[in-house]
N, C-alpha and C positions, 0 to 999 in steps of 0.2 A: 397552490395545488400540492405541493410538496415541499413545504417548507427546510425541513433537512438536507433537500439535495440529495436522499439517498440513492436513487436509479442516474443523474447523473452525475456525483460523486463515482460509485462504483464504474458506473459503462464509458462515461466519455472523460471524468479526469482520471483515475485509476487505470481503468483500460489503455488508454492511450499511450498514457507513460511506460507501462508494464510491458508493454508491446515497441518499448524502446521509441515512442514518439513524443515530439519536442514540446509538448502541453498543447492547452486549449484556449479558444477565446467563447469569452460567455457570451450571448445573444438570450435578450429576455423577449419571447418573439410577440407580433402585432397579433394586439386582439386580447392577448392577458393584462391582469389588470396590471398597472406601473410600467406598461412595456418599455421599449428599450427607445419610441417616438414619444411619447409621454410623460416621462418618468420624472420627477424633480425632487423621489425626495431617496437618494439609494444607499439609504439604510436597509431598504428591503432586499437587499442583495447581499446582506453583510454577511450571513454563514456561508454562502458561497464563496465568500471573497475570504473569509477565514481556513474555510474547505484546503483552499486554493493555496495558501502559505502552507497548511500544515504538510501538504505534497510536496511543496517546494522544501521544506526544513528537514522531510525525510530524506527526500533525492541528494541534498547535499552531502549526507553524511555518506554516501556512496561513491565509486568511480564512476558513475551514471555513462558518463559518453563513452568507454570503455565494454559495458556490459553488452550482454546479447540474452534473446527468449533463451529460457535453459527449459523446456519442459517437463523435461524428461529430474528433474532434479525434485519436485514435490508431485506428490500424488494424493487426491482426497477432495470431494467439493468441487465448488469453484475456484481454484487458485493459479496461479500465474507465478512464475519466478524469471527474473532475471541475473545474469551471474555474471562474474566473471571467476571462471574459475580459480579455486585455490585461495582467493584472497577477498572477494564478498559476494552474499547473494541477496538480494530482494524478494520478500514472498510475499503477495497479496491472495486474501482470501474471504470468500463470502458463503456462507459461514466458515467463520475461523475453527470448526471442529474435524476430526478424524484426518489430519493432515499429516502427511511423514517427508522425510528429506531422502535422499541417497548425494552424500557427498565424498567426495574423495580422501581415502584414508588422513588420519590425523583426528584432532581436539577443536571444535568449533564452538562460540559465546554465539547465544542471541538472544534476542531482545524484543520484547512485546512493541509496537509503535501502534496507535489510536486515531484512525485516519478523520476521527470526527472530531477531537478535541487536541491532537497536536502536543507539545510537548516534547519531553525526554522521551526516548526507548525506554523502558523497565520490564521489571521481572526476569531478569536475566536467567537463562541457563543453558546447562553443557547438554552438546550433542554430538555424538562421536561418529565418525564419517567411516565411510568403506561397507555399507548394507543401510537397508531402508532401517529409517527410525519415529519414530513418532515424535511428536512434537505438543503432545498436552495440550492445554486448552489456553486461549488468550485470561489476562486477569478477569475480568468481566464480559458482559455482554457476549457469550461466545457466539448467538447468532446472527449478531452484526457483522461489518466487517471489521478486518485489521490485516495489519501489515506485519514482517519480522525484518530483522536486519541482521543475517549472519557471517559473521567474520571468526578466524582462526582465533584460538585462545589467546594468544603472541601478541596479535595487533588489536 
């Protein structure tokens, strides 16, 4: 039906997490084809299950259990942050365009993250705290989604 995963990529693993919750468990429900009572052969699950590490390789590089909803920290879109103040913040968004930060004065690094194919953070750059900023556009695909990871220049 949706081979990408993108509505529940976005809503139920993104969302959840973003929202400071401890992940998700997949159900392929009765009645689709390969259900979860059927199923023998789950490679057909496999972007999911890639989905599902690339969330986990972002979250790591975070204080995750540490953070809280920061809302009030990006404005633009659809987007979400979580933060712990002064030392990282989480930003997911769909679409990743017209999106600005307000963080507290100081030098901040961030980094593109690619919620679909996972990897390194790249595209690094500087965004300076103490008023709303903008934040340009992901490297590609900007009307997908993506993620950013911002931490102080320092760390």
């Amino acid at each position: 039906i949706d081979p990408e995963h993108n509505g529940v990529r976005k809503h139920a693993l993104w969302g959840n997490l973003m929202a400071g919750g401890s992940g998700a468990e997949w159900l392929f429900g009765v009645g689709n084809p390969h259900d979860d009572v059927d199923c023998e052969d789950w490679r057909s699950r496999d972007v999911m299950w890639d989905q599902t590490r690339h969330a986990l390789e972002f979250f790591k590089r975070l204080p995750f259990s540490q953070m809280e909803i920061a809302a009030d920290v990006v404005t633009g879109g659809e987007a979400w942050c979580l933060a712990k103040p002064g030392e990282a913040y989480a930003v997911y968004a769909y679409p990743a365009t017209n999106l600005s930060v307000t963080l507290p004065e100081g030098q901040y690094r961030a980094r593109w993250y690619n919620p679909r194919e996972g990897g390194e953070p790249d595209n690094a750059f500087e965004v300076k705290g103490g008023s709303p900023r903008p934040l340009g556009n992901p490297p590609a695909d900007a009307e997908k989604d993506w993620a950013i990871i911002i931490k102080p220049s320092t760390k």
